[in-house]
N, C-alpha and C positions, 0 to 999 in steps of 0.2 A: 198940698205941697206944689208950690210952682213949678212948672213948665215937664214934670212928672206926666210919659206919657207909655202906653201899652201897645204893641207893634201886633197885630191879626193880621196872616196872611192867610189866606182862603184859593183853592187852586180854582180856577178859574173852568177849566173843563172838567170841572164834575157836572157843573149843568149846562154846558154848551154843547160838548162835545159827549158827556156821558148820559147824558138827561136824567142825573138826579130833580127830583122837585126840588126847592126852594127851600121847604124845610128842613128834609135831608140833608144843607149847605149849611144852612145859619147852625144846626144843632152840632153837628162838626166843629164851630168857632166857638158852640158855649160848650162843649166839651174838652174842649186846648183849653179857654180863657178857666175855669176850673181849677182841671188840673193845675195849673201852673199858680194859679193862685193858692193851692192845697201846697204845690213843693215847695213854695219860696216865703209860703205864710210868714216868715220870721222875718223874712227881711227888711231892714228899716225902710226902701224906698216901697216896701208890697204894703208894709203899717200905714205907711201915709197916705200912699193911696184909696186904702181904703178906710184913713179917718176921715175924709170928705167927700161921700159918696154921690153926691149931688152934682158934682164937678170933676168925676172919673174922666180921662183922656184917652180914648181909644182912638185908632187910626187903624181903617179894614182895606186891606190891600190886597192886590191879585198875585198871586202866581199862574202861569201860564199853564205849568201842569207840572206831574210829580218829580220829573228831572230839575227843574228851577226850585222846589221846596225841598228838596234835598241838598242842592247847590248852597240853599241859603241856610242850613242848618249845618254845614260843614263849615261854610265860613265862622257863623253865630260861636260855633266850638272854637274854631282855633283863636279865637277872640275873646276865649271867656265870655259872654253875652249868654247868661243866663234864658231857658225859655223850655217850652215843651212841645213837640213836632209829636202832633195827635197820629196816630195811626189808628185807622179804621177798623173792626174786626165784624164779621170772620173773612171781610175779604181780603183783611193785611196791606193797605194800602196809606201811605201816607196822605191827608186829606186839608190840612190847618197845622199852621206853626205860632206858636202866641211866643212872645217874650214876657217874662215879670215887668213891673213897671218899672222903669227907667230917665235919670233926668233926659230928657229929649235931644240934648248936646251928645250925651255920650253915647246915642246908636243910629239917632235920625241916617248918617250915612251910608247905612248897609242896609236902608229900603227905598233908597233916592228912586233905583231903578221900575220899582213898582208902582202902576196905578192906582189910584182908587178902584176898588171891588165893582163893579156892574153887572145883574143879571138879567 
C-alpha cells in the first residue's frame, strides 16, 4: 500500500546517558513494533502493510528521553493515533513508542519535531 508508513520512536538516553548496549535499544523497538503489530492485527492499513513485506516503511526516530515519549503518547491519545508505548519491565520504564501503520499524510506531523535515531 502506498505511502503506508510506521512511526518507532526509541529514547535516545538509554544509550547515551544510561548506557544501555545497543542491543538492549534495538530489542525495546522490536518489542513495541510487535506488540503493536499483535493489537492492530485487524486493521486494514496493519493487513496491507504487512501484504508487502518487502517494502515495509519504518521511520526510527529519537526521543530525547522519557518526558518527550510520554509527551508524545499523550498527544498520539487525544488524537486518536493508534500505537503502543513499550514500557520496560521490571524496571517499569517507558523505553519505545511504535504506531500501527498509517497512510504517512495522516500522522507524518506529530513526529516532525523528531530526528533520526543515532547511536
Amino acid at each position: 500500500m502506498a505511502g503506508v508508513i510506521q512511526y518507532v520512536v526509541v529514547r535516545g538516553d538509554l544509550s547515551k546517558a544510561m548506557n544501555w548496549p545497543l542491543g538492549a535499544v534495538v530489542a525495546q523497538a522490536c518489542h513495541a513494533c510487535t506488540a503493536v503489530t499483535h493489537l492492530f492485527y485487524n486493521d486494514t492499513h496493519t493487513q496491507a502493510y504487512l501484504a508487502d513485506l518487502d517494502n515495509m516503511h519504518k521511520v526510527v526516530l529519537e526521543a530525547p528521553d522519557e518526558a518527550s515519549l510520554q509527551t508524545l503518547c499523550t498527544k498520539l491519545k487525544e488524537n486518536d493515533i493508534q500505537h503502543k508505548l513499550w514500557i520496560e519491565q521490571p524496571e517499569n520504564i517507558a523505553t519505545c513508542l511504535v504506531t500501527k501503520p498509517y497512510p504517512k499524510d495522516q500522522v507524518q506531523s506529530y513526529f516532525k519535531k523528531y530526528k533520526l535515531l543515532k547511536m
